[in-house]
gemmi code that builds the backbone of each chain (N, CA, C; Angstrom):
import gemmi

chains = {
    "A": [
        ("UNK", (-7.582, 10.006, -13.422), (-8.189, 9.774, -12.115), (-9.095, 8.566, -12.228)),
        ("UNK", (-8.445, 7.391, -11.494), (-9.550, 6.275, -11.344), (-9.923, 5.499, -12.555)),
        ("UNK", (-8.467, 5.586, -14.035), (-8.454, 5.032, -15.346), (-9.881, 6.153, -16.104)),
        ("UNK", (-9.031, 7.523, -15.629), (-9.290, 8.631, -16.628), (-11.135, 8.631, -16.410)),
        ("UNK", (-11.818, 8.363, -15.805), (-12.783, 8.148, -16.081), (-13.673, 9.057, -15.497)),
        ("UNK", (-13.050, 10.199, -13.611), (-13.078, 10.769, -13.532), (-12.373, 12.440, -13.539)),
        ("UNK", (-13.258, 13.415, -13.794), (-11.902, 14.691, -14.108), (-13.026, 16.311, -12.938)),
        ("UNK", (-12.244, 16.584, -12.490), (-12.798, 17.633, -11.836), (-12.060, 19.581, -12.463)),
        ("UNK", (-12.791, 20.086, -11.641), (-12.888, 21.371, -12.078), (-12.278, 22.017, -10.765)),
        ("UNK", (-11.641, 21.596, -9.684), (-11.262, 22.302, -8.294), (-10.720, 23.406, -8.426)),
        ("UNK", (-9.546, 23.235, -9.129), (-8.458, 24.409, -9.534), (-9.069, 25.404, -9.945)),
        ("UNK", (-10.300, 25.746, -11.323), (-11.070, 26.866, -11.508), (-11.608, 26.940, -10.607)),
        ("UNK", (-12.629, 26.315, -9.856), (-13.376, 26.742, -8.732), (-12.822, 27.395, -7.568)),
        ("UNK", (-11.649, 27.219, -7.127), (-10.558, 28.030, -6.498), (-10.375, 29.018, -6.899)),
        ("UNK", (-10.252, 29.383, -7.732), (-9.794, 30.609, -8.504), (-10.726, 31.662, -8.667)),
        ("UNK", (-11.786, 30.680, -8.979), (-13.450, 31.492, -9.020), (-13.355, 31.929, -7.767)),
        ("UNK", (-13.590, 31.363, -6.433), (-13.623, 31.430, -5.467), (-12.452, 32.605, -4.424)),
        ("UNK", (-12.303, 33.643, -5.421), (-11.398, 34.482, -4.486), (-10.590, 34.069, -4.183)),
        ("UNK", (-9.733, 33.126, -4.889), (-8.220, 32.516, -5.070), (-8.337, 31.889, -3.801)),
        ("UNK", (-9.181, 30.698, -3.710), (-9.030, 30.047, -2.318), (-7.495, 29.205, -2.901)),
        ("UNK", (-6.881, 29.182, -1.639), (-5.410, 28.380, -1.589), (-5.834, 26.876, -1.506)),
        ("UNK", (-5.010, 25.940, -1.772), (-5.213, 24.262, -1.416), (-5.263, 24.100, 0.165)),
        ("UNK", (-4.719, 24.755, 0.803), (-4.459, 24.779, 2.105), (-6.248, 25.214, 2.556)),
        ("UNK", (-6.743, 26.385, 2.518), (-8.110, 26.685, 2.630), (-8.864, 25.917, 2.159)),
        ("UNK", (-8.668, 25.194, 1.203), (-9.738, 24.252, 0.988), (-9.633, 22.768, 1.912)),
        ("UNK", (-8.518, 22.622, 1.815), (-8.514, 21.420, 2.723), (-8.841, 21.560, 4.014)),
        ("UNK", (-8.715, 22.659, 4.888), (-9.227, 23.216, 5.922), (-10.476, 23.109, 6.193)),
        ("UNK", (-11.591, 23.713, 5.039), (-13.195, 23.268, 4.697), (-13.884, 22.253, 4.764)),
        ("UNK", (-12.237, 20.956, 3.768), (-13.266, 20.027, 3.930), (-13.010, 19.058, 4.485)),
        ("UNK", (-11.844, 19.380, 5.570), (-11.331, 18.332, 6.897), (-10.271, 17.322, 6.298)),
        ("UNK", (-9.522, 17.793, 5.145), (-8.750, 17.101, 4.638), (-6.951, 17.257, 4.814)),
        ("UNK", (-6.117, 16.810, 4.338), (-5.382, 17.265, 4.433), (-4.661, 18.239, 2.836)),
        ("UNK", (-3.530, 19.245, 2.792), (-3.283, 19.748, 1.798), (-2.974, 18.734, 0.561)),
        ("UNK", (-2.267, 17.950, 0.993), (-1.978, 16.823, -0.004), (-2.819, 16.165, -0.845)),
        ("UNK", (-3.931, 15.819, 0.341), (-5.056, 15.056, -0.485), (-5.743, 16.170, -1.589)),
        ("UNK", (-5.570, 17.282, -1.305), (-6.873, 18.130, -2.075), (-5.521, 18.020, -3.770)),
        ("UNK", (-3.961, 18.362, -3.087), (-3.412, 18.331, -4.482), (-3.486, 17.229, -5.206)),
        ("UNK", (-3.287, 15.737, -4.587), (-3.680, 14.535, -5.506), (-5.020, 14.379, -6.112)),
        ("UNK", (-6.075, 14.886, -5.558), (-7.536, 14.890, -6.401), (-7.626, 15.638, -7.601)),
        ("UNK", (-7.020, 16.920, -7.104), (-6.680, 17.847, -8.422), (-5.932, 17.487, -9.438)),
        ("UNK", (-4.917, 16.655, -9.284), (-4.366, 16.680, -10.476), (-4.253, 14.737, -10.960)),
        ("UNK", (-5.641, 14.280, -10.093), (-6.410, 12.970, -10.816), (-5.461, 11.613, -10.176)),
        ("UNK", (-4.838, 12.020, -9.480), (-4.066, 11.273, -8.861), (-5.012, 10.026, -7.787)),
        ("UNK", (-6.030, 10.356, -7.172), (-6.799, 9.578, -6.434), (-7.890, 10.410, -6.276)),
        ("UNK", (-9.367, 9.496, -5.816), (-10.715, 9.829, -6.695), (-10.678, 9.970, -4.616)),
        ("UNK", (-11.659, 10.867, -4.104), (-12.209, 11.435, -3.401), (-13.602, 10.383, -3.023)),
        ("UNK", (-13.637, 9.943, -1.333), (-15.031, 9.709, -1.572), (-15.847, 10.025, -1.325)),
        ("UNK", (-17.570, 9.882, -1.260), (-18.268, 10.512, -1.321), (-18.624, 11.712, -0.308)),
        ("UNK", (-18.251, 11.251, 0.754), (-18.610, 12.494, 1.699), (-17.704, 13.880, 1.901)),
        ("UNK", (-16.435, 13.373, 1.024), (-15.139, 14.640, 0.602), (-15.931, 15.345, -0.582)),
        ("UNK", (-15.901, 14.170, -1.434), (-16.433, 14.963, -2.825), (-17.907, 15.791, -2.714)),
        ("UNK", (-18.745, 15.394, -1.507), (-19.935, 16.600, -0.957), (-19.430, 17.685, -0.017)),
        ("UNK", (-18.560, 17.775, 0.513), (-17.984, 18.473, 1.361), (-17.900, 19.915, 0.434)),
        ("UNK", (-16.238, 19.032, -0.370), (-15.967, 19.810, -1.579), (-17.244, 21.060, -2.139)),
        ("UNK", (-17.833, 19.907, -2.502), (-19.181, 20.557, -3.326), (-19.605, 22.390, -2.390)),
        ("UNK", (-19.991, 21.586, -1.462), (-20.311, 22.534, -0.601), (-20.004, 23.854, -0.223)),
        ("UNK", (-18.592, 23.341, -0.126), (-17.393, 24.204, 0.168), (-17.618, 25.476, -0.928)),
        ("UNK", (-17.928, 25.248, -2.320), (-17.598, 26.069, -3.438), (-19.247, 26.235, -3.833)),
        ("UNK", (-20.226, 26.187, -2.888), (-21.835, 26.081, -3.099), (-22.161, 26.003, -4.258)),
        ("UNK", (-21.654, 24.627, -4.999), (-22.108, 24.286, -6.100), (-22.863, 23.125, -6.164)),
        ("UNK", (-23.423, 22.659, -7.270), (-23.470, 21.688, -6.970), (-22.418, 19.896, -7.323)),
        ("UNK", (-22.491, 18.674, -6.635), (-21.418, 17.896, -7.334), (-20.736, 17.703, -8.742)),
        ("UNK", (-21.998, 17.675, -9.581), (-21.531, 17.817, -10.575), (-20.625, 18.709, -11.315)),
        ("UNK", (-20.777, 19.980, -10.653), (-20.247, 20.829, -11.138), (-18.572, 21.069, -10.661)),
        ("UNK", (-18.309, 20.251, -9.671), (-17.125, 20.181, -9.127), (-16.530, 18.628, -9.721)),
        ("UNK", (-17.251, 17.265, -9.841), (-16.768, 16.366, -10.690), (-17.376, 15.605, -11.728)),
        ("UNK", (-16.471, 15.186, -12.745), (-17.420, 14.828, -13.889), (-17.186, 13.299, -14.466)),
        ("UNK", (-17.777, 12.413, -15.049), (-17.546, 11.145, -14.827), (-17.854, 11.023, -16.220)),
        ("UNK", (-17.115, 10.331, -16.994), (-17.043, 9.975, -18.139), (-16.787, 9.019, -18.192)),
        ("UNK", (-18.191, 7.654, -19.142), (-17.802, 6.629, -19.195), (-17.671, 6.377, -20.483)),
        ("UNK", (-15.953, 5.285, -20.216), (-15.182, 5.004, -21.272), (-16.113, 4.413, -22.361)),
        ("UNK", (-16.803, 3.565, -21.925), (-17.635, 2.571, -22.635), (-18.294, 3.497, -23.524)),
        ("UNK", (-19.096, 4.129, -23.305), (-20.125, 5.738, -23.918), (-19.638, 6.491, -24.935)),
    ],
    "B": [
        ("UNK", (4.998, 17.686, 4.363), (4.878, 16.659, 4.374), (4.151, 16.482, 5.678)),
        ("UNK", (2.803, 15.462, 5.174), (2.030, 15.592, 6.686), (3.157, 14.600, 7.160)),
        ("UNK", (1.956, 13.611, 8.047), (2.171, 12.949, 9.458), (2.393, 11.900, 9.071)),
        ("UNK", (1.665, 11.175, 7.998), (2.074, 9.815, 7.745), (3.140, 9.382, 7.379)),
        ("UNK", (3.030, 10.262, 6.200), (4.406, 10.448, 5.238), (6.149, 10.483, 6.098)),
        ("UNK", (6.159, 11.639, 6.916), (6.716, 12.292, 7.876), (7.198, 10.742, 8.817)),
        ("UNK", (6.015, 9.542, 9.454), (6.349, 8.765, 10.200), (7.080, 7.123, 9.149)),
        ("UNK", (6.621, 7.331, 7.782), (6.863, 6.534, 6.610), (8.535, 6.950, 6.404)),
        ("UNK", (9.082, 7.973, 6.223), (10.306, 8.290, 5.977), (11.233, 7.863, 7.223)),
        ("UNK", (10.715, 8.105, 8.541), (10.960, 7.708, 9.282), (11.118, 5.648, 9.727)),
        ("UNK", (9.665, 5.477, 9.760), (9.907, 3.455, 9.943), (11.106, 2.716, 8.709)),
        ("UNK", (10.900, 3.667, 7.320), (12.082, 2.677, 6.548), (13.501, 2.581, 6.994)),
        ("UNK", (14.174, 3.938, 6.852), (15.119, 3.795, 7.822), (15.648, 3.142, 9.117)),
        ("UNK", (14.668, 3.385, 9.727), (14.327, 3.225, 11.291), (14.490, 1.392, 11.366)),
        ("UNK", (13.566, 0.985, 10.330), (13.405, -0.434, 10.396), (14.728, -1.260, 10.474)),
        ("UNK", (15.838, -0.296, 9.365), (17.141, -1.465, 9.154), (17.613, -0.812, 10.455)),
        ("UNK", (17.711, 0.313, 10.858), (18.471, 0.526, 12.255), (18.218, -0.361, 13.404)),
        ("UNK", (16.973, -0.364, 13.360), (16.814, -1.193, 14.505), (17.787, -2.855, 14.100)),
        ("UNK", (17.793, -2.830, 12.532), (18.831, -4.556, 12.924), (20.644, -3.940, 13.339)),
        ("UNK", (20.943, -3.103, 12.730), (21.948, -2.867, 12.427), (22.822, -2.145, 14.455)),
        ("UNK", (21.963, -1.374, 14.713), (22.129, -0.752, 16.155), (22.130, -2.359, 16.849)),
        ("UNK", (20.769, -2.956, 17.228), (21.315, -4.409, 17.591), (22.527, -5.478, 17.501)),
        ("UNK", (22.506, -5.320, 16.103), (23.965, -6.460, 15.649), (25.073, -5.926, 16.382)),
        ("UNK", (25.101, -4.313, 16.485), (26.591, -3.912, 16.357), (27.081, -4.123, 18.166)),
        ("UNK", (25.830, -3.814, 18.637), (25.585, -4.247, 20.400), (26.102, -5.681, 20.527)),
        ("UNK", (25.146, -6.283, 20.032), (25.420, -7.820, 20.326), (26.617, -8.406, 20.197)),
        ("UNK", (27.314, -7.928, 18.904), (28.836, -8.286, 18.555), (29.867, -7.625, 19.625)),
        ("UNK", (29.668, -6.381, 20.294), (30.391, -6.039, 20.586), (30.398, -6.706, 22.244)),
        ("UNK", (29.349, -6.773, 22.630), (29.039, -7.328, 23.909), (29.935, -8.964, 23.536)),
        ("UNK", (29.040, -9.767, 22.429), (29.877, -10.992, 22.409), (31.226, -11.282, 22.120)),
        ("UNK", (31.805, -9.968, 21.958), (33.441, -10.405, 21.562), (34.104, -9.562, 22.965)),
        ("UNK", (33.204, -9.357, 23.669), (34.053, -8.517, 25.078), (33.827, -9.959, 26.010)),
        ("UNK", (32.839, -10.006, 26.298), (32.104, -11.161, 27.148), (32.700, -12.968, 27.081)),
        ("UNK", (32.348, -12.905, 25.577), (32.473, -14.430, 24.919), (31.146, -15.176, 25.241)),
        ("UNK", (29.973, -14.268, 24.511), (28.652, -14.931, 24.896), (28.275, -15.360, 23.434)),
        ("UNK", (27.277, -15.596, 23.130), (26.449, -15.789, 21.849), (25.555, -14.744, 22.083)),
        ("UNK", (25.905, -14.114, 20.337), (25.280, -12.864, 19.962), (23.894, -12.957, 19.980)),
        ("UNK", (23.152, -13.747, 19.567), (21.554, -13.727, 19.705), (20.725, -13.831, 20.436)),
        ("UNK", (20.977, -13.809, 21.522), (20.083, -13.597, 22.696), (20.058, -12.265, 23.067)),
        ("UNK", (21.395, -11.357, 22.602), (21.719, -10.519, 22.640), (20.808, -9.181, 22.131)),
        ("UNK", (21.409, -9.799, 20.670), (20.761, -9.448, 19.366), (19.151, -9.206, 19.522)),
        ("UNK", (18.561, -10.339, 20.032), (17.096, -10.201, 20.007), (16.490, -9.317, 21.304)),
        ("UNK", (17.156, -8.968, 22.262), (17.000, -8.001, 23.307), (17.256, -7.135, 23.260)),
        ("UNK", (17.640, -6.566, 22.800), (18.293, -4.839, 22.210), (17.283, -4.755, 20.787)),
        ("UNK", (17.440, -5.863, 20.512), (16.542, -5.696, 19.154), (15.236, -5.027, 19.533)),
        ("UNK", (14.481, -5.907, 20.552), (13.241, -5.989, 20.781), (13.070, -4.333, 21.826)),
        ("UNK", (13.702, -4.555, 22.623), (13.800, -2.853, 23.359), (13.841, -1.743, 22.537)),
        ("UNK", (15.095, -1.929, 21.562), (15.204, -0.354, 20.452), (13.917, -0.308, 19.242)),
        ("UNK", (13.346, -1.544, 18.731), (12.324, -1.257, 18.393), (10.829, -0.956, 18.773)),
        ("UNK", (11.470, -1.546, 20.041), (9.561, -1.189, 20.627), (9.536, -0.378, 21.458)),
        ("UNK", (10.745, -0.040, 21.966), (11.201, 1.590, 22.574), (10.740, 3.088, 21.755)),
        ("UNK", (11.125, 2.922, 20.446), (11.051, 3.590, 19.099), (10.012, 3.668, 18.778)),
        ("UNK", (8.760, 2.541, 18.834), (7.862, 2.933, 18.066), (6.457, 2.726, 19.298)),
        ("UNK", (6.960, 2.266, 20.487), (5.744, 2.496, 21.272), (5.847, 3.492, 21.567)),
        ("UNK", (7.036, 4.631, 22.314), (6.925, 5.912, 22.134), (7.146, 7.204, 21.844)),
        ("UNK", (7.063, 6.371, 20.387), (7.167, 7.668, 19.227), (5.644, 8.650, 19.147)),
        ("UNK", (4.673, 7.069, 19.070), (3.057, 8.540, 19.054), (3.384, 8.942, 20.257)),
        ("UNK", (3.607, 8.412, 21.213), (3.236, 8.939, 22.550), (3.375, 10.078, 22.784)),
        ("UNK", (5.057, 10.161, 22.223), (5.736, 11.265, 22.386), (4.679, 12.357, 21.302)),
        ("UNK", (5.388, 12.177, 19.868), (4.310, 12.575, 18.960), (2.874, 13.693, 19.538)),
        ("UNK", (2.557, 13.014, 19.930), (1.164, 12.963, 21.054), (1.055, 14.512, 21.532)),
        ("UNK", (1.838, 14.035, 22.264), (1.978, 15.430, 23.175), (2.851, 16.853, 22.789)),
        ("UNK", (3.676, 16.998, 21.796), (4.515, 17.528, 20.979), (3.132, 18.352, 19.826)),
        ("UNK", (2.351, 17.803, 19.711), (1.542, 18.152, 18.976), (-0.393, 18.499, 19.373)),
        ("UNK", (0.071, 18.490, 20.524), (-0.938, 18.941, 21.592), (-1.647, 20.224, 20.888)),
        ("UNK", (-2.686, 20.249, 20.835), (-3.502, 21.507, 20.370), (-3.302, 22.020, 19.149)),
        ("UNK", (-2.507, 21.049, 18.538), (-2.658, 21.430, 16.805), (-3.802, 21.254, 16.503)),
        ("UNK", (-4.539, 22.231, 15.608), (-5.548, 21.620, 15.129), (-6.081, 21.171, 13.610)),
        ("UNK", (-4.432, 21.630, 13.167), (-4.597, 21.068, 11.659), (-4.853, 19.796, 11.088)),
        ("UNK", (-5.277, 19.644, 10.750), (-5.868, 18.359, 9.876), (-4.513, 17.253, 9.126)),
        ("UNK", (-3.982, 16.391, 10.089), (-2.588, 15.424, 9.865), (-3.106, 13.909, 9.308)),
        ("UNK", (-4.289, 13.595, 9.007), (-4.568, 12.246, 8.617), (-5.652, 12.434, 8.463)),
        ("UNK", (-6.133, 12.085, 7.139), (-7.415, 12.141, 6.543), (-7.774, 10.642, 5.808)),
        ("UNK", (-8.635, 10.503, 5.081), (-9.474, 9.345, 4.404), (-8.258, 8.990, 3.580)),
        ("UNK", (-7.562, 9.719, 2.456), (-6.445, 9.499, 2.252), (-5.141, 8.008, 2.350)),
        ("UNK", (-4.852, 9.097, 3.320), (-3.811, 8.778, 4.915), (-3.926, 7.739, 5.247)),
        ("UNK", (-5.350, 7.176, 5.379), (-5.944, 5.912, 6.132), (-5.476, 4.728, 5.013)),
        ("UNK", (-6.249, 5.538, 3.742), (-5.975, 3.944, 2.842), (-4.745, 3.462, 2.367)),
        ("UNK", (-3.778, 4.688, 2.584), (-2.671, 4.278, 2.172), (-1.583, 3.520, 3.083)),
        ("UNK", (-2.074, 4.071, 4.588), (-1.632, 3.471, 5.355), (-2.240, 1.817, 5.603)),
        ("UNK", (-3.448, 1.499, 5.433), (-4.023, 0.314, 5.247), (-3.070, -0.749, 4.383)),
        ("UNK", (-3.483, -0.324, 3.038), (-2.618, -0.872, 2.170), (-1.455, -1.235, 2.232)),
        ("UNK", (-0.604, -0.257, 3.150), (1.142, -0.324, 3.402), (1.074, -1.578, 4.454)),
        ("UNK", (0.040, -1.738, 5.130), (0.126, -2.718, 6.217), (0.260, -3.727, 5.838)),
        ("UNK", (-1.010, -4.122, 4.459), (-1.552, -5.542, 3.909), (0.048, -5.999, 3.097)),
        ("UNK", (0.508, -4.707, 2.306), (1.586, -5.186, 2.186), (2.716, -5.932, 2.785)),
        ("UNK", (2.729, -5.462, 3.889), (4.144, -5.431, 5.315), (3.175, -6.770, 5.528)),
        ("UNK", (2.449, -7.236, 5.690), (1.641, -8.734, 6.282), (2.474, -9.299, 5.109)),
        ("UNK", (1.618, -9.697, 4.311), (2.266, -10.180, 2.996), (3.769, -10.866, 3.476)),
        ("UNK", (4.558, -9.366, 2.899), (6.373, -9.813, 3.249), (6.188, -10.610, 4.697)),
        ("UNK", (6.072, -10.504, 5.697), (6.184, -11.257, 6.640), (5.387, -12.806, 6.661)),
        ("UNK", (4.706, -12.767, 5.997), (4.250, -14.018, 5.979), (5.231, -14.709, 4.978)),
        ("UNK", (5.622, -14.390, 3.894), (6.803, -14.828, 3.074), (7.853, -14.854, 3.822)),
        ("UNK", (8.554, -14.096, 4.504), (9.505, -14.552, 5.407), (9.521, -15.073, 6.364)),
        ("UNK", (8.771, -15.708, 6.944), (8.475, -16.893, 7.940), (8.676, -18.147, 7.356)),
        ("UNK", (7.930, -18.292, 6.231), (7.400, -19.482, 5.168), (9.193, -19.528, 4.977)),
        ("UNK", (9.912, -19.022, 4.245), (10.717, -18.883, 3.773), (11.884, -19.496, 4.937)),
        ("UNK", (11.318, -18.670, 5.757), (12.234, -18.790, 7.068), (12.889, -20.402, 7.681)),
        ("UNK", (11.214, -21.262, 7.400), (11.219, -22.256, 8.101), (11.560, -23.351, 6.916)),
        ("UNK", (11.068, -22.967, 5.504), (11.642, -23.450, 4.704), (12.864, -23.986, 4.616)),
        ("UNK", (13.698, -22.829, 4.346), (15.176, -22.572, 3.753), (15.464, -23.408, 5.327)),
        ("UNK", (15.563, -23.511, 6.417), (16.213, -24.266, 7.677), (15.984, -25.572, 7.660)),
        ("UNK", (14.487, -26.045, 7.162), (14.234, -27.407, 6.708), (15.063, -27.847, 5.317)),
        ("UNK", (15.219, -27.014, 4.783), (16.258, -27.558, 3.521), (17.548, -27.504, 3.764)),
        ("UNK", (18.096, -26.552, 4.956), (19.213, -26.613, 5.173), (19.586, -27.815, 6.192)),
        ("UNK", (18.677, -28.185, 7.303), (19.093, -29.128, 8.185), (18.682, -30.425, 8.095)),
        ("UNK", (17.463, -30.578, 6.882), (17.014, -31.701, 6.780), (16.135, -31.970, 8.081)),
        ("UNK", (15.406, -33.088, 7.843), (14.107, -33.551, 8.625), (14.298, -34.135, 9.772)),
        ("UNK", (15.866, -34.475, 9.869), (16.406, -35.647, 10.943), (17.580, -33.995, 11.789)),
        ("UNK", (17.824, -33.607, 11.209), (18.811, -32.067, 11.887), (18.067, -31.248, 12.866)),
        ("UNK", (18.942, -30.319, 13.268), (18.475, -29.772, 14.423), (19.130, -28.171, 13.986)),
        ("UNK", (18.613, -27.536, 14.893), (19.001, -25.938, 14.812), (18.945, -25.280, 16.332)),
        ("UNK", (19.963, -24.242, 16.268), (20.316, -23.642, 17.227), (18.714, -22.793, 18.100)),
        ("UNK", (18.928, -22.455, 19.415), (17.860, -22.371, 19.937), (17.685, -21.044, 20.035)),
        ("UNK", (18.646, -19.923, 19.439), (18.849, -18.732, 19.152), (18.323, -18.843, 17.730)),
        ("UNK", (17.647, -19.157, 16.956), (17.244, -19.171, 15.305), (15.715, -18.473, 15.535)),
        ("UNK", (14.883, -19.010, 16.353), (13.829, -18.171, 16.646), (13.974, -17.003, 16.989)),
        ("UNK", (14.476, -16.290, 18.245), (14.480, -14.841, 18.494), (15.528, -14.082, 17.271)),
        ("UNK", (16.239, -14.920, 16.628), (16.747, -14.028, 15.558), (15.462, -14.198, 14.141)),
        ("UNK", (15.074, -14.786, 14.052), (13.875, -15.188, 13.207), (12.787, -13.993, 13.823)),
        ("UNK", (12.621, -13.732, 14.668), (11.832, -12.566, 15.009), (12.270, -11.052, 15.179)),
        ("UNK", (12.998, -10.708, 15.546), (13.971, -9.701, 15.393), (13.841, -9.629, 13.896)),
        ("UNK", (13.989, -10.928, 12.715), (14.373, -9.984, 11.308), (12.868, -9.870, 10.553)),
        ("UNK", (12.022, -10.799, 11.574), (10.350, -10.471, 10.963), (9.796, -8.959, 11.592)),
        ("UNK", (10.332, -8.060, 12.602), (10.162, -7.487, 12.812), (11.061, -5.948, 12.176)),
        ("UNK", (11.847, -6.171, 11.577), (12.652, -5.067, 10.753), (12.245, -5.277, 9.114)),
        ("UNK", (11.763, -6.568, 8.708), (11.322, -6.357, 7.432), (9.891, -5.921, 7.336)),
        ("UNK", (8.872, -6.271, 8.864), (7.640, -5.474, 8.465), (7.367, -3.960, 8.775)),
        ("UNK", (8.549, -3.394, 9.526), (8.823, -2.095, 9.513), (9.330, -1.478, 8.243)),
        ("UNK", (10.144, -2.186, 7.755), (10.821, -1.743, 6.628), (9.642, -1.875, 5.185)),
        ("UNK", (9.173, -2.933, 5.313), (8.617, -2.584, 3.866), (7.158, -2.134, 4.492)),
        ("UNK", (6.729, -2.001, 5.748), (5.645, -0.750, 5.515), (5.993, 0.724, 4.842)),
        ("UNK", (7.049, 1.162, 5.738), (7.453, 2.496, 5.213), (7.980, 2.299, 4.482)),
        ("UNK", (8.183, 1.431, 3.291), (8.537, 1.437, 1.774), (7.444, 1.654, 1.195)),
        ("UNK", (6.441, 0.550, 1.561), (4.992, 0.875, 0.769), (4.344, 2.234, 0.837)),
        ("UNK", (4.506, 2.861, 2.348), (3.522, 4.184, 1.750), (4.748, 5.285, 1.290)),
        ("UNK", (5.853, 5.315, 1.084), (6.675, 5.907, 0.592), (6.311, 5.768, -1.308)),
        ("UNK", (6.147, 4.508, -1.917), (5.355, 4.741, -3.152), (4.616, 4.912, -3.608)),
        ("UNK", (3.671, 4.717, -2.461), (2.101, 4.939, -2.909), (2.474, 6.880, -2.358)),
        ("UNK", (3.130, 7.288, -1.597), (3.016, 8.775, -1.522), (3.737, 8.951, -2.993)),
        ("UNK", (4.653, 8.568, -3.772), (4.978, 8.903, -5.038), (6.678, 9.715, -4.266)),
        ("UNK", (7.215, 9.333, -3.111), (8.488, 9.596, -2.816), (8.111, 11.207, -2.968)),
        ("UNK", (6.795, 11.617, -2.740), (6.756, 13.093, -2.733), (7.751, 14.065, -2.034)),
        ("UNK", (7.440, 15.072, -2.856), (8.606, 16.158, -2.253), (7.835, 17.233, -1.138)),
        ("UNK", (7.757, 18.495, -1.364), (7.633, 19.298, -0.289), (5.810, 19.048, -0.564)),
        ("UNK", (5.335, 18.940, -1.590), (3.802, 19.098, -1.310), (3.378, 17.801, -1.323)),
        ("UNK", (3.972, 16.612, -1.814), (3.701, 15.239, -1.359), (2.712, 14.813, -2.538)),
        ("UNK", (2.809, 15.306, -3.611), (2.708, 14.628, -4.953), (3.258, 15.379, -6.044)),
        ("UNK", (2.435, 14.177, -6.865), (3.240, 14.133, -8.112), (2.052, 14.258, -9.494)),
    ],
}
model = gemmi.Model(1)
for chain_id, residues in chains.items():
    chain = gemmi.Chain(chain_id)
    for i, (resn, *xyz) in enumerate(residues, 1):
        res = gemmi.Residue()
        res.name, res.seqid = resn, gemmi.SeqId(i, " ")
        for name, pos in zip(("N", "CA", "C"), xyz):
            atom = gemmi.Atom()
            atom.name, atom.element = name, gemmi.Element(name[0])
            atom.pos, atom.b_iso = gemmi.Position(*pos), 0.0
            res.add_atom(atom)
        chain.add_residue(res)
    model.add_chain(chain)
structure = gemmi.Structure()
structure.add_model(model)
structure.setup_entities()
């Protein structure tokens, strides 16, 4: 996602979440199903007001839904 | 497959039809008649494509009245953006190209038929249909039922 640099946790948090479906989540966060499966599986990076949505959605906080690892580091 | 995708599978196709439905009009009109095909060509052209795609949302539109599912998102947008800058691109190359290749073919002192423009537009208008809905067809990844990969 975005030259590996970001990686998220959606899929557990779904799961955590009383098996929310991709469909229910995208519903939450005004997205479409597609987009929530390409974020998940790093295909294209979310921006900020999805990736707070998200957050929200699973009352966590961002971090805990995405994680940013720099290559350089 | 949302909406974009859904109208992307649709313009590629759609794009060569619109030359191909034209030509086959025009030829057939000019070999009944004994006219020249391109005046032809570029009027059927210009009707079946802008027939097609002015009202396709329209239609679209109303067909989908009170849905309230979520068909184009942030997504959707950039990819459709991108598919555009692309489709600019090719058309600006085929113009260039256009006027090129006729200046090399007729030379500086030659002349060209007065049907070369509306067919010159007619095929700028099926290649920027066509390679839009090529472009977001790869950037969707030619997705299948969930639209990635």
């Amino acid at each position: 996602m975005a030259g590996n640099e970001l990686s998220n946790k959606i899929r557990r948090l779904r799961f955590e979440n009383g098996e929310m479906t991709q469909q229910q989540l995208a519903d939450r966060a005004g997205v479409t199903r597609q987009t929530i499966i390409a974020i998940e599986a790093g295909k294209c990076a979310p921006s900020l007001p999805l990736a707070f949505r998200i957050a929200q959605t699973f009352k966590v906080p961002i971090e805990a839904v995405f994680q940013y690892q720099d290559e350089e580091a | 497959m949302n909406k974009t995708k859904a109208e992307s599978w649709i313009c590629f196709p759609l794009g060569l039809l619109c030359f191909l439905i034209p030509s086959v009009v025009a030829v057939f009109i000019a070999y009944d008649r004994g006219i020249s095909p391109a005046p032809v060509l570029m009027f059927t052209g210009i009707v079946v494509w802008g027939g097609l795609f002015w009202l396709f949302p329209f239609i679209e539109k109303k067909v989908r009245k009170g849905q309230k599912k979520v068909s184009f998102d942030e997504r959707d947008q950039l990819i459709h953006k991108k598919a555009v800058m692309v489709a600019y691109v090719a058309l600006w190359l085929y113009f260039v190209a256009a006027c090129v290749i006729t200046w090399c073919i007729v030379g500086p002192h030659g002349s060209i038929s007065v049907n070369v423009m509306p067919l010159t537009l007619i095929g700028g208008l099926v290649i920027f249909t066509s390679v839009q809905g090529l472009a977001s067809l790869i950037q969707y990844g030619w997705g299948g039922k969930d639209g990635g990969k």
